[in-house]
VOPAGU-2260 file (C-alpha; in pm, 1 decimal, decimal comma):
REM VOPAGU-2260
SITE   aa  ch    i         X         Y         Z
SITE  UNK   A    0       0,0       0,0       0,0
SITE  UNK   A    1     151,4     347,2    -121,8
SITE  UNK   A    2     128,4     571,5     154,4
SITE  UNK   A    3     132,8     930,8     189,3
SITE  UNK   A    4     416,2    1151,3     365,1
SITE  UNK   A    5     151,9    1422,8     417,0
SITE  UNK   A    6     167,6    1653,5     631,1
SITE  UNK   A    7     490,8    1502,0     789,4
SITE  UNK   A    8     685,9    1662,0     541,2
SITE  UNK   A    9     556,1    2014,2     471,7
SITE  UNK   A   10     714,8    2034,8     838,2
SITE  UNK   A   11    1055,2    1979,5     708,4
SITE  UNK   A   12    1000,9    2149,0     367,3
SITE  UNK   A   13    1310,7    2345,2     387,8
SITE  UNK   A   14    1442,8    2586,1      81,2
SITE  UNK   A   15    1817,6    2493,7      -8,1
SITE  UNK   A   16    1848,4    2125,9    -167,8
SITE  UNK   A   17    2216,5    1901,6    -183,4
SITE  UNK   A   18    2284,2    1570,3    -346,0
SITE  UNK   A   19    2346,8    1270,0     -78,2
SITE  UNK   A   20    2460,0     960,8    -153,4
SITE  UNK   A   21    2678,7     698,3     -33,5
SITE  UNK   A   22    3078,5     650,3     -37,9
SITE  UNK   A   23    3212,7     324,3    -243,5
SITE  UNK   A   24    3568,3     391,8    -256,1
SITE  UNK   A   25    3755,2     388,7      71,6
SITE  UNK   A   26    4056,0     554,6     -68,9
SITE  UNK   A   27    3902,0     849,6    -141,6
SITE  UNK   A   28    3736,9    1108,9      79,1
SITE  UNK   A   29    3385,4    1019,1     127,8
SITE  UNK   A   30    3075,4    1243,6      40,4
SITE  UNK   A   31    2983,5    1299,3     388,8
SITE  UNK   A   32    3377,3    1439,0     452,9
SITE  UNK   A   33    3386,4    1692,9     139,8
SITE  UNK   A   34    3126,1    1846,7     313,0
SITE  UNK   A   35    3400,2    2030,0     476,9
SITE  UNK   A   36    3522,7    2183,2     108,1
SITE  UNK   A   37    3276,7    2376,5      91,6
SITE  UNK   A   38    3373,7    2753,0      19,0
SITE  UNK   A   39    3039,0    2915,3      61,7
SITE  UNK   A   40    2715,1    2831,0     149,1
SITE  UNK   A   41    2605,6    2825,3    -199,3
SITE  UNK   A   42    2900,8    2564,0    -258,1
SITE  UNK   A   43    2748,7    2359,0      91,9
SITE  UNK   A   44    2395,0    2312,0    -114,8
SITE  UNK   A   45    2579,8    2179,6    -392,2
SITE  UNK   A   46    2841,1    1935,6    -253,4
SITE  UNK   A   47    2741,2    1560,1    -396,2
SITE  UNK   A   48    2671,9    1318,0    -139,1
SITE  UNK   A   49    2540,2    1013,2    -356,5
SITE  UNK   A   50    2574,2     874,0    -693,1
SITE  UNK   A   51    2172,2     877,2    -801,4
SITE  UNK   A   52    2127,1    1238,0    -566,9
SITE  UNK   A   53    1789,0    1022,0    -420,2
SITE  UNK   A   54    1901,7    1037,2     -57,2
SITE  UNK   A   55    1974,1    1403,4     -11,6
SITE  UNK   A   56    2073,0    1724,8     270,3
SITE  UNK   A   57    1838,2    1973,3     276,8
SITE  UNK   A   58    2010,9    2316,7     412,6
SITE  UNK   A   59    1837,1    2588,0     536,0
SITE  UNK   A   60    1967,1    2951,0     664,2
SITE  UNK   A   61    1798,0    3207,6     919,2
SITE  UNK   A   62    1970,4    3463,3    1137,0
SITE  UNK   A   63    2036,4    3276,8    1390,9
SITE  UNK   A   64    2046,3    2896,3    1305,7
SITE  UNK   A   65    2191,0    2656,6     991,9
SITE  UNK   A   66    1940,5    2360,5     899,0
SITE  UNK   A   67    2102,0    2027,1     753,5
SITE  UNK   A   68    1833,8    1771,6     707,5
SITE  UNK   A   69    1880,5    1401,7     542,7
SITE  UNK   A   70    1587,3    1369,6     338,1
SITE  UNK   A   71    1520,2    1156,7      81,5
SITE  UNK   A   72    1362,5    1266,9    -248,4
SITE  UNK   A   73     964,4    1188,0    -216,1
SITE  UNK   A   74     961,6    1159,5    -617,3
SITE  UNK   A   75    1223,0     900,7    -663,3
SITE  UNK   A   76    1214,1     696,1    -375,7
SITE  UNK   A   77    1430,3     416,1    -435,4
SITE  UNK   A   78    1510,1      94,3    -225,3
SITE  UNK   A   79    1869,7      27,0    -399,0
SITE  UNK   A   80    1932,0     399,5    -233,7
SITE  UNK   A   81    1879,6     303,8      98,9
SITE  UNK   A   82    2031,4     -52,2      76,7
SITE  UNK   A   83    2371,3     140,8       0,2
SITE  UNK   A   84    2315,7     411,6     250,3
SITE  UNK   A   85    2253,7      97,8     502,2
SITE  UNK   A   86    2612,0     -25,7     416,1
SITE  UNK   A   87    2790,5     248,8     491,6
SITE  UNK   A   88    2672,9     295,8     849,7
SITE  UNK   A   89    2889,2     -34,9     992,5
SITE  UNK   A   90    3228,0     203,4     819,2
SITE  UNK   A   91    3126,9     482,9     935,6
SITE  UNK   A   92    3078,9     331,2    1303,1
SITE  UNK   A   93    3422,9     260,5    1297,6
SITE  UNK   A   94    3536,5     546,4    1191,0
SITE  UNK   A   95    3380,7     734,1    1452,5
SITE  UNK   A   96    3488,0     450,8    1721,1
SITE  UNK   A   97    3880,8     547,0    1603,9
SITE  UNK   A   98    3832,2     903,1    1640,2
SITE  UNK   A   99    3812,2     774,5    1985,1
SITE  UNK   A  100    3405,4     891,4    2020,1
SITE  UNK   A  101    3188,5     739,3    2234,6
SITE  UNK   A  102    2892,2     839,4    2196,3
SITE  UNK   A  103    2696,6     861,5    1827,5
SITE  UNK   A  104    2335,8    1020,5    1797,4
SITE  UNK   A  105    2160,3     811,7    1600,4
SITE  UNK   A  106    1816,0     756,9    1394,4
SITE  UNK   A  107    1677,8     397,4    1410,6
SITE  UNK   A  108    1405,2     304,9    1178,0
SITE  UNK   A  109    1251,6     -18,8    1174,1
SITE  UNK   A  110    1086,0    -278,7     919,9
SITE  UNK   A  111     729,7    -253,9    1049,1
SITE  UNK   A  112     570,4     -29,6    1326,0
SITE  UNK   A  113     589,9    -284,1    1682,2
SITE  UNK   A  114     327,6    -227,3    1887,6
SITE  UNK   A  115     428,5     -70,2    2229,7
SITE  UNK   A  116     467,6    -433,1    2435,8
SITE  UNK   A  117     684,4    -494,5    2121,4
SITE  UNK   A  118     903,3    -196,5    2137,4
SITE  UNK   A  119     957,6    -272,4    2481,4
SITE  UNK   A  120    1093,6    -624,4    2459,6
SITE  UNK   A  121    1344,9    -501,0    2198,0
SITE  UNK   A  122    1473,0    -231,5    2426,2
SITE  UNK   A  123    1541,2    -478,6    2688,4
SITE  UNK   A  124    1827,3    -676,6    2476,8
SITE  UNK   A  125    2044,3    -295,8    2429,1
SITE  UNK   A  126    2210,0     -78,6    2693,7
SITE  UNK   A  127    2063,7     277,0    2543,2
SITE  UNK   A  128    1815,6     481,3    2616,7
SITE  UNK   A  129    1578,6     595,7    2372,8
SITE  UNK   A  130    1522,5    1022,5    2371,4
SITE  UNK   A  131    1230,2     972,1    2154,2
SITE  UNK   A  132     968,2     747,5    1926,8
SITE  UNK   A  133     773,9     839,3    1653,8
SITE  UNK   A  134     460,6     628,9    1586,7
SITE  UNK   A  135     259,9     600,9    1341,2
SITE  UNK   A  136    -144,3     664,2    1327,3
SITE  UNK   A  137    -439,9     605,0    1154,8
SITE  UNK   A  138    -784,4     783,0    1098,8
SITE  UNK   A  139   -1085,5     577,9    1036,7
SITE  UNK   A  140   -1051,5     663,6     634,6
SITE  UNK   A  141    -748,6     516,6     618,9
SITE  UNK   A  142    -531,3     814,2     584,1
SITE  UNK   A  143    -205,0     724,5     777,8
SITE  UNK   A  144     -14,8     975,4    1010,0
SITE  UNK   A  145     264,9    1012,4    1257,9
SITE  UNK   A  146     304,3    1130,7    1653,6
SITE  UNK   A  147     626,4    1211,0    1771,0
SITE  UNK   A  148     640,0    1123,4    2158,9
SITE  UNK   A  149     920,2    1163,1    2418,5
SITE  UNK   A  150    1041,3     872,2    2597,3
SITE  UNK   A  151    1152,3     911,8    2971,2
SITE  UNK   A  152    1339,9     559,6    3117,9
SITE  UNK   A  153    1260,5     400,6    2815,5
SITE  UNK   A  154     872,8     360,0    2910,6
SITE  UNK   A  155     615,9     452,5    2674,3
SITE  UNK   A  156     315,2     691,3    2843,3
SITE  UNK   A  157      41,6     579,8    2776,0
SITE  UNK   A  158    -123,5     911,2    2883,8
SITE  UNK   A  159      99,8    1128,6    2683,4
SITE  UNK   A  160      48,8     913,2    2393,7
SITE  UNK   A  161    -358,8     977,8    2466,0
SITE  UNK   A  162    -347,8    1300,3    2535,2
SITE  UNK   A  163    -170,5    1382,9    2159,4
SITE  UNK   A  164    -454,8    1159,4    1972,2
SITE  UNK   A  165    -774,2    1308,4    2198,7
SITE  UNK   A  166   -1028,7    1520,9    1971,5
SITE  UNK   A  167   -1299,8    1487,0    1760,7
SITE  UNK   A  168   -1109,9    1283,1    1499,4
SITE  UNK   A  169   -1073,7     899,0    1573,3
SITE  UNK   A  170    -705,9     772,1    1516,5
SITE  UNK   A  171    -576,2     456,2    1635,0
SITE  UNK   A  172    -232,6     411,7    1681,5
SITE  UNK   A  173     -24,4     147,7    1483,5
SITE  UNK   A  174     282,5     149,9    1623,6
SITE  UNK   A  175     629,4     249,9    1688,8
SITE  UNK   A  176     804,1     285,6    1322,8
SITE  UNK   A  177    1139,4     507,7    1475,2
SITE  UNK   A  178    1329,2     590,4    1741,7
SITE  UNK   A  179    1615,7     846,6    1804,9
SITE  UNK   A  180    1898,4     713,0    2097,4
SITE  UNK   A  181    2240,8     777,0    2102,4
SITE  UNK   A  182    2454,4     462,9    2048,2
SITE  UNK   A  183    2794,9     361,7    2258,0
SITE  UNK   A  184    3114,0     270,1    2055,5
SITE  UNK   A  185    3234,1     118,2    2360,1
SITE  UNK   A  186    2935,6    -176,5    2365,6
SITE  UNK   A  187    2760,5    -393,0    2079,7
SITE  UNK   A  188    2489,1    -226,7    2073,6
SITE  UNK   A  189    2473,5     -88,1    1708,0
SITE  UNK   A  190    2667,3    -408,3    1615,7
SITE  UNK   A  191    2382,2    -613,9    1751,8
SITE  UNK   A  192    2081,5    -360,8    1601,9
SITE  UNK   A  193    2203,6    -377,3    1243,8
SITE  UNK   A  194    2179,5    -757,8    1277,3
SITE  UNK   A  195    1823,9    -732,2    1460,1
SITE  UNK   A  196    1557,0    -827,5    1197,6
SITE  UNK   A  197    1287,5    -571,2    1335,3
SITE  UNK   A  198    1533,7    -310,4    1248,5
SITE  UNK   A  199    1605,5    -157,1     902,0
SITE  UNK   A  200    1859,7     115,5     887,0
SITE  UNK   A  201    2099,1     198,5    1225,4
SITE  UNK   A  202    2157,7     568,9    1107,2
SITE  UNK   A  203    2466,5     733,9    1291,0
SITE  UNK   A  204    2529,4    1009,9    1024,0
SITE  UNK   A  205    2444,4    1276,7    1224,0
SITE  UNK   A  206    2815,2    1374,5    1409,0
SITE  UNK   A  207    3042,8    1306,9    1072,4
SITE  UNK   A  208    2750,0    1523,4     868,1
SITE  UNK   A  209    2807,8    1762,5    1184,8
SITE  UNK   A  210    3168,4    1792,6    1251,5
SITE  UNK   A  211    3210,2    1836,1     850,4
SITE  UNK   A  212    2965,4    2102,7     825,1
SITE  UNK   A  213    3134,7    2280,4    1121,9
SITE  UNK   A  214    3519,3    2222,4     898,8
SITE  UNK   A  215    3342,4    2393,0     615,7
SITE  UNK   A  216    3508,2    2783,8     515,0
SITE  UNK   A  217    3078,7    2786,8     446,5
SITE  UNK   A  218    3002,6    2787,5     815,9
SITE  UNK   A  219    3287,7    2938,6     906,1
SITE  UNK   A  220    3287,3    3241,9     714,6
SITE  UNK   A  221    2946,4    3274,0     880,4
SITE  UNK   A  222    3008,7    3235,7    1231,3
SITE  UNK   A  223    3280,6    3546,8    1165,4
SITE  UNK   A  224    2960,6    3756,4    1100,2
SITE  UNK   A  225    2794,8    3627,7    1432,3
SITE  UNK   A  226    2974,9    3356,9    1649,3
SITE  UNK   A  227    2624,9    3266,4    1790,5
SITE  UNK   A  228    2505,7    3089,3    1484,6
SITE  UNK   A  229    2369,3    2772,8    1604,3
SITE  UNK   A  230    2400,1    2438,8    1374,3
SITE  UNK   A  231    2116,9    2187,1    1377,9
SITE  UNK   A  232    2131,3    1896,5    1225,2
SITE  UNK   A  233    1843,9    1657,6    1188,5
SITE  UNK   A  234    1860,6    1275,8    1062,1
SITE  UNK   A  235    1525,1    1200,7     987,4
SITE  UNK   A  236    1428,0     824,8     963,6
SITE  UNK   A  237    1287,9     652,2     650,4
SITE  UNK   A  238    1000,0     473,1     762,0
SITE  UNK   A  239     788,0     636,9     503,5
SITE  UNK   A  240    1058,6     584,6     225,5
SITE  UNK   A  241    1070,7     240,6     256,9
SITE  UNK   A  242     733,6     132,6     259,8
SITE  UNK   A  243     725,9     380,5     -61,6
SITE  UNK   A  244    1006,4     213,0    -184,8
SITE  UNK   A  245    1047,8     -26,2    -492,8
């Protein structure tokens, strides 16, 4: 069943749009790394990230904040994309782990949505706590949805989760689809989720996509103009991509 990214997106629609794609020579720098050769801002939103430009940065400017966003393009969704995004996350992990970090923000998404008592007895196999879930919903027309709920000892609220759904309109809730954590280099935790068959993609792109922004003469001939420019960078999951995918 095709299903629709709705309204989920028009809250990311951001202006500037970047290729992304995925690294297959090791010799070379990768894509996420020439991030930092980026002269200008105009040169950032240009830098190519991935072979087929499917799986892409979005970057936005304001006066006081950068936007980078991982998106994927809604109009040529692609499976092949994301099956050699997924293979670069076990090289970057070690990357990361030799830079001697030990901590990695990460996006999970998963094959199918797990209802809560599900979610739950996959947390208890990993060491990390999860910051946040995103579920999906679903009205009685069959128009599907998301919620995205905050997570406190890695229980689900039950009343939180109510009190976003209560109103006129009916929605049942499907499931958890996502889940933001941050991941230890010094465990096997992200070893043992990218082998976990309830999860699809272990996403820890966020710090290299970061840290290579932050290299960038882009960002840092703009935080000469105002050191209090703040960089956020968001790794969205691809749930929605997926099932879309072919």
């Amino acid at each position: 069943m095709k299903t629709k990214k709705m309204q989920i997106f028009t809250l990311f629609s951001i202006i500037t749009i970047l290729s992304f794609s995925s690294i297959t020579n090791a010799s070379s720098k990768t894509a996420i790394e020439s991030l930092a050769d980026s002269q200008s801002m105009a040169s950032l939103a240009s830098q190519p990230v991935s072979e087929d430009g499917i799986i892409q940065l979005r970057v936005h400017k304001n006066k006081k904040e950068i936007n980078v966003n991982v998106i994927m393009d809604q109009k040529k969704i692609n499976k092949n994309s994301l099956e050699k995004y997924k293979k670069e996350m076990p090289k970057l992990f070690n990357k990361l782990k030799k830079d001697d970090y030990k901590e990695l923000p990460s996006t999970i998404t998963l094959n199918n949505a797990l209802s809560f008592e599900e979610f739950h007895a996959l947390l208890e196999n990993y060491d990390f706590e999860v910051n946040r879930i995103f579920v999906q919903t679903q009205t009685v027309d069959g128009t599907l949805g998301a919620l995205t709920v905050p997570v406190e000892d890695n229980k689900i609220s039950l009343e939180k989760v109510n009190s976003l759904i209560s109103g006129p309109l009916k929605i049942q809730i499907n499931g958890v689809y996502a889940f933001e954590t941050s991941l230890s280099t010094r465990n096997t935790d992200f070893e043992n989720l990218i082998t976990n068959k309830k999860v699809y993609l272990v996403d820890i792109s966020r710090l290299e996509i970061e840290n290579n922004v932050k290299k960038s003469k882009a960002f840092k001939d703009v935080l000469k103009k105002d050191d209090n420019i703040y960089l956020d960078v968001n790794v969205f999951d691809f749930y929605w991509e997926l099932k879309n995918s072919h």
